[in-house]
C-alpha positions in Angstrom: 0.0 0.0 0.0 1.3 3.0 -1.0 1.9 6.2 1.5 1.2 9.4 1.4 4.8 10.3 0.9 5.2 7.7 -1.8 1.8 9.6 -3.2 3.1 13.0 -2.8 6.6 12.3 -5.0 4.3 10.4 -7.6 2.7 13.9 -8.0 6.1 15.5 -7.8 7.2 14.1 -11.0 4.0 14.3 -13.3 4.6 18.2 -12.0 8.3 18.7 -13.1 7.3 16.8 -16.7 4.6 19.1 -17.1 6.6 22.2 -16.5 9.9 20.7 -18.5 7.7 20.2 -21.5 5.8 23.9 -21.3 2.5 22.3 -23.1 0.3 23.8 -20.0 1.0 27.5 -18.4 3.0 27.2 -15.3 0.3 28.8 -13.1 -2.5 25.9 -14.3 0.3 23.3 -13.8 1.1 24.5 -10.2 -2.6 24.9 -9.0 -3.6 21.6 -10.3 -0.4 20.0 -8.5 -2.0 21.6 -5.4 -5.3 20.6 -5.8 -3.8 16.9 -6.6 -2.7 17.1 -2.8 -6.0 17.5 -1.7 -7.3 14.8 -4.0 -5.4 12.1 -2.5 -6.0 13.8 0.9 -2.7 14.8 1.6 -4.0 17.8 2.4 -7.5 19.5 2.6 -9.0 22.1 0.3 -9.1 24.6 2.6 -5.4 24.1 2.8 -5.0 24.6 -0.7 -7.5 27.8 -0.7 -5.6 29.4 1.9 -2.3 29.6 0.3 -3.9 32.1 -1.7 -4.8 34.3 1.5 -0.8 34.1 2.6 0.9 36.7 3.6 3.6 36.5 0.8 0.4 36.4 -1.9 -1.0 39.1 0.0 2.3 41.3 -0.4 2.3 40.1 -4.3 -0.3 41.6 -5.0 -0.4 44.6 -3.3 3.2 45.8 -4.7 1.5 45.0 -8.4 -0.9 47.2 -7.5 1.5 49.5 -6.2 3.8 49.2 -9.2 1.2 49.6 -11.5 -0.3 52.9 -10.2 2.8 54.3 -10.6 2.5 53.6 -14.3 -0.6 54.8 -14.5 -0.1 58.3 -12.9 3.2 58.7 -15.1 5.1 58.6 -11.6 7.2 55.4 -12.8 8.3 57.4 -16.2 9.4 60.4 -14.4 11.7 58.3 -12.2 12.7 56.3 -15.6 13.8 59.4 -17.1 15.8 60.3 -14.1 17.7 57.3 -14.0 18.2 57.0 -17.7 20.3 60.4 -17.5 22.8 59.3 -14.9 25.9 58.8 -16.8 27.3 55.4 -18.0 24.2 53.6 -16.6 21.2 54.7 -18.2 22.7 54.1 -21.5 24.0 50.5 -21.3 22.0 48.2 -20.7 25.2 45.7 -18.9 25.9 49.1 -16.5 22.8 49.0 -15.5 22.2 45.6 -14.6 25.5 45.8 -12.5 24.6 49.2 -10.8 21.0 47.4 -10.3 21.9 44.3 -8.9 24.7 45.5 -6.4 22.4 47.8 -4.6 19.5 45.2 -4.5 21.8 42.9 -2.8 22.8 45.8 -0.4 19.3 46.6 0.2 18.1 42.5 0.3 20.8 42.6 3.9 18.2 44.5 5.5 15.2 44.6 4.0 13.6 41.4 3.3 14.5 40.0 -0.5 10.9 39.8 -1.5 10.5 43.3 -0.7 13.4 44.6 -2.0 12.6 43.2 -5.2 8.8 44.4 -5.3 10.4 47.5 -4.6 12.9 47.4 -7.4 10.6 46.0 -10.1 8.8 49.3 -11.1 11.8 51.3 -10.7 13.5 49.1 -13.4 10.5 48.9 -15.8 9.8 52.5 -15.6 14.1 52.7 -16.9 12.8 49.8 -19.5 9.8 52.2 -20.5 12.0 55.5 -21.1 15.4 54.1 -22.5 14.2 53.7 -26.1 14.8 50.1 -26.2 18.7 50.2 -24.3 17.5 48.5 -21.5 15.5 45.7 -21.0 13.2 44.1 -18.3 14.0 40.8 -20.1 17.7 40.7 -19.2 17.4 42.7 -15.9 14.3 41.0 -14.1 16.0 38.3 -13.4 19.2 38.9 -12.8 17.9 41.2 -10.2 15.8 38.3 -8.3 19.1 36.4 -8.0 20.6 39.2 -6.5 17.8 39.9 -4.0 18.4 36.4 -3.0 21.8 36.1 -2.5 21.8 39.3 -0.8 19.1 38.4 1.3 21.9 35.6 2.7 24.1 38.7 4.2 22.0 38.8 7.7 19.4 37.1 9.5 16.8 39.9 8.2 17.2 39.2 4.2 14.6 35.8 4.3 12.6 33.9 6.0 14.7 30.5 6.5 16.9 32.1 8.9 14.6 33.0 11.4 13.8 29.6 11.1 16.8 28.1 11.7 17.5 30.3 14.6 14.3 29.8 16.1 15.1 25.8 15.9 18.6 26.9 17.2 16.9 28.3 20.5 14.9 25.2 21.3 18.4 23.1 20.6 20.1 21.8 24.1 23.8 22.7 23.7 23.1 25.4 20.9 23.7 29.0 20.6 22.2 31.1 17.9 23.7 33.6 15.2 24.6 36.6 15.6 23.2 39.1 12.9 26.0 38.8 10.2 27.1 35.6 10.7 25.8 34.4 7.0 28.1 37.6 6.1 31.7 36.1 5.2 30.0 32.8 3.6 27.7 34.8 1.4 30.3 37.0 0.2 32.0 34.7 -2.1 28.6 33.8 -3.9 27.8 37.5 -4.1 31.3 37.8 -6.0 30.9 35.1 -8.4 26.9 36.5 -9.0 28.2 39.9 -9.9 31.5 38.5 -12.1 29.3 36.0 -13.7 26.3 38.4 -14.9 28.7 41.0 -16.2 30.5 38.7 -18.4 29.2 35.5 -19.8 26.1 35.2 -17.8 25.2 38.5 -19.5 26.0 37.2 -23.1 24.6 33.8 -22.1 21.2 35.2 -21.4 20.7 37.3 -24.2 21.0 34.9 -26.4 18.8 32.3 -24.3 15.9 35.0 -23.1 14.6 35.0 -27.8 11.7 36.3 -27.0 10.0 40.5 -27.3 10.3 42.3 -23.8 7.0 42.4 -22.3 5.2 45.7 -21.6 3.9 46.2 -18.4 0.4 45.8 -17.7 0.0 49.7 -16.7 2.5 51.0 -19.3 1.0 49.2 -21.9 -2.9 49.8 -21.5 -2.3 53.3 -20.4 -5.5 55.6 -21.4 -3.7 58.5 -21.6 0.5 59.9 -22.0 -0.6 62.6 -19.6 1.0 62.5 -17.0 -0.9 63.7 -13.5 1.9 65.4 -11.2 -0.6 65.6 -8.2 -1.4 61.8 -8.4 2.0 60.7 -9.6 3.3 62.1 -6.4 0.9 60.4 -4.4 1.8 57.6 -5.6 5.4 58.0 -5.2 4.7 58.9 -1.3 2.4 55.8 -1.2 5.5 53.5 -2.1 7.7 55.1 -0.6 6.2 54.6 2.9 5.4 51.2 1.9 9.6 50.8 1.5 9.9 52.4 4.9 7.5 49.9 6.4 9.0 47.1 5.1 12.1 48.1 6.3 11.3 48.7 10.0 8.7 45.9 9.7 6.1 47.6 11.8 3.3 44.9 10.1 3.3 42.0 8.2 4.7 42.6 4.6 1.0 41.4 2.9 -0.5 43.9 5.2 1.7 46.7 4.2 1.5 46.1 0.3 -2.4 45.3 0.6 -2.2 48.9 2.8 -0.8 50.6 0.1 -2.7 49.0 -2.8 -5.6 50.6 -1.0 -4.4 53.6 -0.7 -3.7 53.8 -4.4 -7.3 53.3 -5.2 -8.7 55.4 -2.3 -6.7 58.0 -3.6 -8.2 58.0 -7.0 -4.4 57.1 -8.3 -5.8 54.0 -9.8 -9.3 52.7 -10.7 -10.4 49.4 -9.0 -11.1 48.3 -12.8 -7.5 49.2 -13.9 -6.6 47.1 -10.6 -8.1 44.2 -12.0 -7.1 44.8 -15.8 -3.2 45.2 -15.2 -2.9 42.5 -12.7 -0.6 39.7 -13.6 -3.1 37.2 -12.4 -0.3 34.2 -13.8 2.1 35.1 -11.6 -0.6 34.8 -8.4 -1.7 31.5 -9.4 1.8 29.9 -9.3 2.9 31.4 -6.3 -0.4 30.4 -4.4 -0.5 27.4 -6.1 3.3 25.9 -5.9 2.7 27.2 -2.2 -0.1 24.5 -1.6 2.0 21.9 -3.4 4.8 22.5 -1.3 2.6 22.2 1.8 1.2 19.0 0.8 5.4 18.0 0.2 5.9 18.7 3.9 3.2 17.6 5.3 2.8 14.0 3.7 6.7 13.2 5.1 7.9 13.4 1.1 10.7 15.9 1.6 11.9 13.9 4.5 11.5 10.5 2.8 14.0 12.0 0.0 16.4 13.9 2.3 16.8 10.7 4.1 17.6 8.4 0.8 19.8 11.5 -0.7 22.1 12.2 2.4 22.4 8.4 2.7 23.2 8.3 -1.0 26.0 11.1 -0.8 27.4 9.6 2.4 26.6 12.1 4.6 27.3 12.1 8.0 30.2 9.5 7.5 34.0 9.9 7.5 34.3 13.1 5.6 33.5 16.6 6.5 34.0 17.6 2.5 31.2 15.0 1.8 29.3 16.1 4.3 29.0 19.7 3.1 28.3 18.8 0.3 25.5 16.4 1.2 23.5 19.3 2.8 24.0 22.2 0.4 22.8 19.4 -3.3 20.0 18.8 -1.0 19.2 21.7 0.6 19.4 23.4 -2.8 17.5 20.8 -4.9 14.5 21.0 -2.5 14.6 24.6 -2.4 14.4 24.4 -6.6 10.8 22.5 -6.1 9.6 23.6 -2.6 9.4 26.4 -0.1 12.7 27.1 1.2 11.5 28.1 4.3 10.1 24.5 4.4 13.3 23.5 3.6 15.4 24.6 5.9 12.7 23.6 8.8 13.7 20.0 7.6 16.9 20.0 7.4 18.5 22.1 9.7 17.7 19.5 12.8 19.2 16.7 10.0 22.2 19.0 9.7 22.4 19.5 13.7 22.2 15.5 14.4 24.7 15.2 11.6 27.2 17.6 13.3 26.3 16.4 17.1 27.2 13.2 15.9 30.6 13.8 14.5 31.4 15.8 17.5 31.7 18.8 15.3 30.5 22.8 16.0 26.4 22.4 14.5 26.6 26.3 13.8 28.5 26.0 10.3 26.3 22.9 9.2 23.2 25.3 9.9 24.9 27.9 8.2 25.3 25.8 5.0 21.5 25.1 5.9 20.2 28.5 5.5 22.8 29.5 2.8 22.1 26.7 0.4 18.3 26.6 1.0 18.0 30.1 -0.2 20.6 29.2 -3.4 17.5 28.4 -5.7 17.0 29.5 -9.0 16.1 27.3 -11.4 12.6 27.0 -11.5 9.6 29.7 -11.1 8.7 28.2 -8.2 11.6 27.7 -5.9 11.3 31.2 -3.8 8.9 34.5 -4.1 11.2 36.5 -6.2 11.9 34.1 -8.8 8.2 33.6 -9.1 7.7 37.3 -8.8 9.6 37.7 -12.1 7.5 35.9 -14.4 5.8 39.2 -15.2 9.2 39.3 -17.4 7.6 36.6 -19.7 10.2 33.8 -19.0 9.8 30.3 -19.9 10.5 27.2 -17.7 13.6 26.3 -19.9 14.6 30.1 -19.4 14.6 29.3 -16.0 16.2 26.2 -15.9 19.0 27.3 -18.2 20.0 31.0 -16.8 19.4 30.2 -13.2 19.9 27.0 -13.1 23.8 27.3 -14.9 24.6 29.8 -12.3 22.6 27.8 -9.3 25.7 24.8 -10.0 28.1 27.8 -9.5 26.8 28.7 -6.4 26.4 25.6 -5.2 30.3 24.7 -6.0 31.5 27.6 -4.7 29.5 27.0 -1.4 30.6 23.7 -1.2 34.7 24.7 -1.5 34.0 27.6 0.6 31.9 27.3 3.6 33.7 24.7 5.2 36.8 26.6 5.1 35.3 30.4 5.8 33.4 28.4 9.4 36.7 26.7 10.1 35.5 22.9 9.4 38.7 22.1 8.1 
């Protein structure tokens, strides 16, 4: 009789066909993988429905909102404009993406990633919209979600896993937790390679891979009217900034802030609730609420576990050497991450990883390190973390995916496994 894990992984791979082959849109694929969950009773259908009423949904949506009022009161052009003028950057597209992507990693140490991206999508579409073609959101979108993510590895306030991981530090006999920029000197070498590798062949390499038009954005493109309203296109650009300021003091929940400000768009008569509706990127939603009941149904059904188990056994982890043993954690940590939640992920494995350690008489803070580090080195599929879902508005493909992010997800995963161990004094 088969169990619900052996169910859940079944699921699992008639998923990752369906989205390898591209015959069915990503957000249909993901919601049916959900509602195949709640099928087999893995998990209920409430579950499923509720995933859509998360808190990182919630905060998806309202920064659409956000970002697209500012297209529609001409707010985001003005600040396109601006940009495109400073010297060397505005005019080359590779400048750009370099200037773009260090300070989102700067900004991703403090501010959650997810909400330094939503932050930085509007600003780079509104450069797209005014630069006459130089620069692209095709070859910047997602560049600029990897870099939210690996900067989001510099403290303990860029994602969610390391709260998690600290929080199963606490309830640890015989553990003591990180200290704020502990991820700091591991990250740094992955931030290094990220930056080297998108300014010289990663740049080429995706230019040639990403064949398709740039997309115009919902608001740009629909636009009524090239007027542009100064009184409501400063309104808008108060409403988002405040929205920055509250992410980055997180006085509320980041959905509540973002649905906040969406509301405030509309109660401010900056957008119309029927422009709301028309320039939403309703795709997007549906495969981030959708992969997000999947990946509870993973969890829940004892299917992450089950392979975790098999793979670390596989790799030899926990056995003779230390080398093997890194590596064990961050292929597995960042293959789950690539298909599931990597907050889930690191829930998992980080009490694996703190066995593992206990058990060779080793220090368990560096094997939680490469934990959190590797959990949040995923980006190879649409689904793996928010921000790489957030940019499918950029009108990327699975295989685009899978062959951008995923060529530079094996060099971060090398370089984490040749440079952890040594940077948290394993050997």
């Amino acid at each position: 009789m088969m169990t619900n894990a052996m169910i859940a992984n079944i699921i699992l791979v008639f998923i990752l066909i369906s989205l390898i082959a591209n015959k069915t849109p990503t957000g249909l694929t993901a919601l049916l993988g959900a509602l195949a969950m709640a099928l087999f009773g893995i998990i209920s259908f409430s579950d499923v429905l509720s995933q859509f009423g998360s808190d990182t949904v919630m905060m998806v949506v309202g920064v659409f909102v956000i970002g697209n009022t500012m297209f529609e009161t001409g707010c985001a052009q003005l600040i396109g404009k601006v940009l495109v003028r400073i010297k060397g950057v505005g005019t080359n597209e590779k400048n750009f993406l370099t200037f773009i992507m260090i300070f989102t990693a700067g900004l991703s140490a403090f501010v959650s990633n997810t909400a330094t991206l939503a932050m930085m999508l509007p600003l780079i579409a509104s450069v797209a919209a005014t630069s006459g073609g130089t620069i692209t959101k095709k070859n910047t979108y997602m560049a600029t979600a990897i870099a939210s993510i690996v900067g989001g590895n510099i403290s303990l306030a860029g994602s969610t896993p390391q709260l998690v991981a600290q929080g199963i530090l606490e309830q640890t006999a015989g553990c003591r937790t990180l200290t704020f920029f502990e991820l700091a000197r591991g990250t740094l070498p992955v931030l290094i390679v990220m930056l080297i590798y998108f300014v010289t062949i990663g740049y080429r390499f995706q230019k040639r891979v990403f064949d398709f038009p740039d997309v115009p954005d919902c608001g740009a493109a629909t636009r009524q009217s090239d007027a542009i309203s100064y009184k409501k296109a400063i309104l808008s650009a108060t409403i988002f900034i405040g929205c920055v300021i509250a992410f980055a003091t997180s006085i509320a929940k980041f959905g509540t802030i973002a649905i906040i400000g969406a509301c405030l768009c509309c109660l401010t008569g900056c957008i119309t609730p029927s422009r709301i509706w028309a320039t939403m990127d309703w795709n997007t939603i549906i495969v981030l609420g959708g992969s997000l009941g999947f990946a509870a149904g993973m969890e829940q059904s004892g299917a992450l576990r089950l392979i975790a188990d098999n793979a670390l056994a596989i790799l030899g982890a926990g056995s003779a050497s230390i080398w093997l043993s890194a590596a064990a954690i961050i292929i597995v940590c960042s293959a789950f991450s690539n298909l599931m939640s990597n907050t889930a992920t690191t829930a998992m494995m980080a009490p694996i990883a703190i066995a593992m350690a206990q058990g060779m008489h080793q220090d368990p803070i560096p094997y939680v390190v490469m934990v959190i580090i590797a959990s949040n080195l995923a980006f190879a599929t649409p689904v793996s973390t928010p921000p790489m879902t957030m940019v499918l508005i950029g009108g990327y493909r699975f295989s685009d995916y899978l062959k951008v992010g995923g060529l530079f997800n094996i060099i971060a995963v090398v370089v984490a496994i040749f440079t952890l161990p040594v940077l948290y004094g394993l050997v």
